[in-house]
N, C-alpha and C positions, 0 to 999 in steps of 0.2 A: 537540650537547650538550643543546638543548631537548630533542629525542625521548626519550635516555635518563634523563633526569629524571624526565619522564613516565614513561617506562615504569619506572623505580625507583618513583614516587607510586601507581601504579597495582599495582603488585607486591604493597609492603606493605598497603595498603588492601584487598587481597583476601584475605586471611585472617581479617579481621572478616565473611564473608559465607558463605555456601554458599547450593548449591542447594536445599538441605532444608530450611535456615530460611526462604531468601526464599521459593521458590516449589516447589509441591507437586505432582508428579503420581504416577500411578499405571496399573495397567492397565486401569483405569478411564477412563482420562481422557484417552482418542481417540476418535477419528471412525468407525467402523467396522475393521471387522476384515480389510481387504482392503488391498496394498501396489497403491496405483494411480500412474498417471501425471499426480501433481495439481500445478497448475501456480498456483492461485488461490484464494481464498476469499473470499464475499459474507457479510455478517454484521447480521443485524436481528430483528424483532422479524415474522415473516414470516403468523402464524395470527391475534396478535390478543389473545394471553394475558398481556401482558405483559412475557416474559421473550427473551431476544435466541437466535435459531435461526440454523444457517449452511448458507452451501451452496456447494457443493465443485466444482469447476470439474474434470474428469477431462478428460485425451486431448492432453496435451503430445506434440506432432508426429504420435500413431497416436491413432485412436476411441477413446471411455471414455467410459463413462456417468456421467456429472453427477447429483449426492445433494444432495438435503436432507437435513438432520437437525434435527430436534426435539427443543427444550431441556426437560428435565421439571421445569424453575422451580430445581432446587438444582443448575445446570452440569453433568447429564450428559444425554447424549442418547440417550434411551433406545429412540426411534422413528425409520425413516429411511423416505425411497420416492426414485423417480426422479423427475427433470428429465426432462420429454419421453419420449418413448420411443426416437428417435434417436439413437446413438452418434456423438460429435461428434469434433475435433479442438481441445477447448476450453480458453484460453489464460488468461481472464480470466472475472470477473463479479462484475456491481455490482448492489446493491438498490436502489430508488428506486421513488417514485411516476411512472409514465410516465405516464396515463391521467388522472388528478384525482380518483380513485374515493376515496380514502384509504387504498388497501391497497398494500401493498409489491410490486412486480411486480419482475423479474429480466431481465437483461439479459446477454446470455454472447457474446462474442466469439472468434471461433474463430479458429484459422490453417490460410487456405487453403480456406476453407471458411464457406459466407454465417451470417453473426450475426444473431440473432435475440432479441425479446423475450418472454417469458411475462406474461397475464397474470392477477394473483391474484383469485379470486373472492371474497377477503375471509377465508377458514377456511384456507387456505396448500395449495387447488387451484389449477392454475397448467394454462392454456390457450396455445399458440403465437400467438403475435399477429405483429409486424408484421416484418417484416427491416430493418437497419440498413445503411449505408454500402456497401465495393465486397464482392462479392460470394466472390472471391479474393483476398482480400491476405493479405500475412503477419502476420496481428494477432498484437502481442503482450501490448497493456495496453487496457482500457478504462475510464474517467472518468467520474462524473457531474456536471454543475451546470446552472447554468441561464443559459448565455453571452448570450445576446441579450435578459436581463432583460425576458423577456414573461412570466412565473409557471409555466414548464415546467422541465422537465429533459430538456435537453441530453445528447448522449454523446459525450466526444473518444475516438478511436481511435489509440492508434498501432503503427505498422507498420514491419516493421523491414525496411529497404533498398528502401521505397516509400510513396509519398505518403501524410504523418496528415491524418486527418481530423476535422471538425467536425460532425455530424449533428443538427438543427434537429428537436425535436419541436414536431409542428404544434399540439401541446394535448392528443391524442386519442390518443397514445402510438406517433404514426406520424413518421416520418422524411422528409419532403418533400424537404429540400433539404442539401446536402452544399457543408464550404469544404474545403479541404485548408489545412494548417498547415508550416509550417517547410520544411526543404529536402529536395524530392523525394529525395533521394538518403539523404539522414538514414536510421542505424541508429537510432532512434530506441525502448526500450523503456519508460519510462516518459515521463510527465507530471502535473504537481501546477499548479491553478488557486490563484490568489491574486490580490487586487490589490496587485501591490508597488509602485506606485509614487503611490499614494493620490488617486488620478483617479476612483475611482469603479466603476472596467471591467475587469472579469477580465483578469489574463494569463496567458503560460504559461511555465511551467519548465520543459523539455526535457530530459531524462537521453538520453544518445545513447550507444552501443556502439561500439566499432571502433575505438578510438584519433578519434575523433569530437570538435570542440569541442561543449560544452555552451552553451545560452544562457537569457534569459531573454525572450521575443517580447512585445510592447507592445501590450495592443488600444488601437486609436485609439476605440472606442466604437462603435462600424460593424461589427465582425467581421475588422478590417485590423489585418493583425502584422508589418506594413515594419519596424517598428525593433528593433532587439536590442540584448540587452546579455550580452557573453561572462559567463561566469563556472568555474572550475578553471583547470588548466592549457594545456590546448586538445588536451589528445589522452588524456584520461582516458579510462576503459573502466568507465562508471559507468550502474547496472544499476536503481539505484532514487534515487527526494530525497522530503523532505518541507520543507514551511514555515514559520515560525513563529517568532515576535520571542522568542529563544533568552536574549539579553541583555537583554531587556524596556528597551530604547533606544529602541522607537516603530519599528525598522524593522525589516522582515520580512528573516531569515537563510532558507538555502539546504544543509540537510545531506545530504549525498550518503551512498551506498552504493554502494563501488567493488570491481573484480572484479582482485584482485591485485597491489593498492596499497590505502594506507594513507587509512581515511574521515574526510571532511573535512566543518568546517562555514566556509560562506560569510557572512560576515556584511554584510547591507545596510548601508545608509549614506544621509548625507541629498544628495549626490552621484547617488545611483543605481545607483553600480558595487559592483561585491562581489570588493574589494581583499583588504580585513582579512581573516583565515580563522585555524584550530585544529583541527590535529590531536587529533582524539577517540577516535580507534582503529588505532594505530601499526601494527597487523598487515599481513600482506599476502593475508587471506584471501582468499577470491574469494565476497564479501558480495554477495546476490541481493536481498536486499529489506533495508526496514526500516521499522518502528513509532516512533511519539511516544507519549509519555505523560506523566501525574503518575505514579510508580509507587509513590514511598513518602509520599506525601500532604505531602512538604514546601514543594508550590507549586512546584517549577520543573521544568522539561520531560526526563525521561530518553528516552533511545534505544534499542530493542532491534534488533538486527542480526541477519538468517536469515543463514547462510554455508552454501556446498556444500561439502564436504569438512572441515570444519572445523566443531566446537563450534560454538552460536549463542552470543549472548552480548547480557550487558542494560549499558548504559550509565550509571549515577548521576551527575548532576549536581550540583552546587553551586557557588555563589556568578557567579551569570548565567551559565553556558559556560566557565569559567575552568579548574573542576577535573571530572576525569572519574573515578570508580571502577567497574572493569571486575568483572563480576559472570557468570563465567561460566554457562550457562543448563543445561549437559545436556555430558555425554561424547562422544556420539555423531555421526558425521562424516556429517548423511545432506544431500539437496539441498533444500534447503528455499528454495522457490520463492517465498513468501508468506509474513509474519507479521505478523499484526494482535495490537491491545492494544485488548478489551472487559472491561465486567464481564460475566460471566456464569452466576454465583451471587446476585448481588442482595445483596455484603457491598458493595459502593461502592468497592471497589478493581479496577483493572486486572488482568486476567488477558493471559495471553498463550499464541497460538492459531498451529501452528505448520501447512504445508500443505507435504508434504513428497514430492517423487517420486520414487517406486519404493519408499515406506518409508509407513508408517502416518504419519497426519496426526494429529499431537496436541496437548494442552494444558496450561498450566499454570496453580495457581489460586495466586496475590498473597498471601504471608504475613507479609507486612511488616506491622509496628506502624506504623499514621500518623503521623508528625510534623507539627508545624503552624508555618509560621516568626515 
């Protein structure tokens, strides 16, 4: 009876909305003009100009050349070049300062195939710099932060049906030393660092594939993640999570993105355990990623959801997590591996950037009126 509720609340609620009001694209308003095998998207601010540039992770399971694109300051990108001159097998990629230089350098993690860093010479030239983690594994996500709180950035790896990892930058944008995380055997495709348990010390969230329990691993402050704590049902097939105190209670919730069941949010607790939960998206699409945001400036946190075969869709929040308005994003049933929520016009609202395989990688630009609460 609860679902169908929702989904009556969600029904009528969606006829206040479209895609043309809330959000805008055009044939203007992609990544190039080529249908690649994009698996990922990096997004920052990579020349220097002020304005946020992306770059596009090509070669899920065969080679594909990896693109920059350059933002021309009003969200389109009017300039692009290559990543490398190598054709990779590239799964993921993150921006970060590895080096300490101040410029944005790139980090692209391959499957099956050794990862590697670029890096920026400050004007958004990009030089091969140093290799990361095991050389063949099946990478399928890569992480930044700065685990071992020495003022570097870190890269977690994970790997699906083999040992994740933990890669220690030594300062100098080089990779010294390696832990491995969670259970060797773990399908493991995503991870999201948080401290959930207000110690101080990064942990990790674990999204796992395969009918896999999910967990949440505890640093003891050392880089040791003996303890865990389950959270879903214990054989979900969940593809992507993000984190973030949803019910603004002081304790960090856990919203998954699952693959053929209905996406759920986990909600922390002062306990520890992440009992309490809310169905946010009754579907049973087979959901590959997903984004956080403000989206219509009301101050509380929306969802946008990539789905393979099935419409993407944006999620509106209201009143902590309680009520959900389902805001579909686009018609089209393509695989959309990746989607992120930047501004990338410089009006101060979220946009949403879509990384899609076998189908053109595109975007939408935030046409929402702000609300303020």
């Amino acid at each position: 009876m609860k679902y169908i509720l929702f989904a009556l609340f969600t029904s009528c609620m969606l006829s206040g909305y479209s895609q043309k009001s809330k959000f805008y694209n055009s044939n203007r308003t992609i990544l190039g003009i080529h249908k690649e095998r994009t698996a990922s998207m990096g997004i920052g601010d990579i020349d220097g100009d002020g304005d946020l540039d992306v770059v596009i992770a090509n070669g899920r399971h065969w080679p594909g050349q990896n693109k920059i694109f350059i933002n021309n300051g009003r969200g389109i990108f009017t300039v692009s070049k290559n990543l490398g001159t190598e054709q990779e097998t590239s799964y993921s990629t993150e921006l970060a300062d590895f080096n300490g230089d101040g410029y944005l350098d790139i980090a692209v993690g391959n499957d099956m195939a050794p990862n590697y860093i670029f890096i920026n010479d400050g004007k958004g030239n990009f030089t091969k710099g140093a290799s990361f983690g095991a050389k063949y594994n099946p990478t399928r996500n890569i992480v930044v932060a700065d685990l071992d709180n020495d003022g570097d950035m870190d890269i977690l790896i994970t790997n699906r049906g083999s040992e994740n990892e933990i890669c220690l930058n030594n300062g100098k944008g080089v990779f010294t030393e390696v832990i491995g995380f969670g259970n060797k055997k773990d399908s493991t495709i995503d991870v999201e660092v948080a401290d959930m348990n207000g110690d101080g010390y990064l942990d990790l969230i674990l999204a796992n594939r395969d009918d896999q329990p999910n967990y949440v691993y505890l640093n003891d402050g050392k880089l040791n993640f003996n303890e865990k704590i389950p959270y879903g049902t214990g054989n979900d097939v969940t593809r992507s999570v993000a984190v973030i105190d949803i019910d603004k209670d002081g304790y960090k919730d856990i919203i998954t993105a699952n693959i053929g069941e209905p996406n759920v949010i986990y909600f922390g607790s002062k306990k520890g355990t992440y009992e309490r939960k809310i169905v946010f998206d009754t579907s049973s699409d087979k959901s590959y990623s997903l984004s956080i945001g403000d989206l219509n400036g009301d101050g509380e946190t929306d969802i946008i959801i990539g789905n393979t075969g099935s419409p993407n869709n944006v999620f509106i929040n209201s009143n902590n997590g309680t009520s959900w308005t389902k805001i579909q994003l686009n018609d089209e049933k393509f695989s959309t591996y990746d989607i992120l929520s930047f501004d990338l016009n410089g009006d101060k609202k979220l946009d949403i950037i879509e990384s899609n395989s076998g189908e053109l990688n595109q975007f939408y630009f935030n046409k929402f009126t702000p609300k303020f609460p």
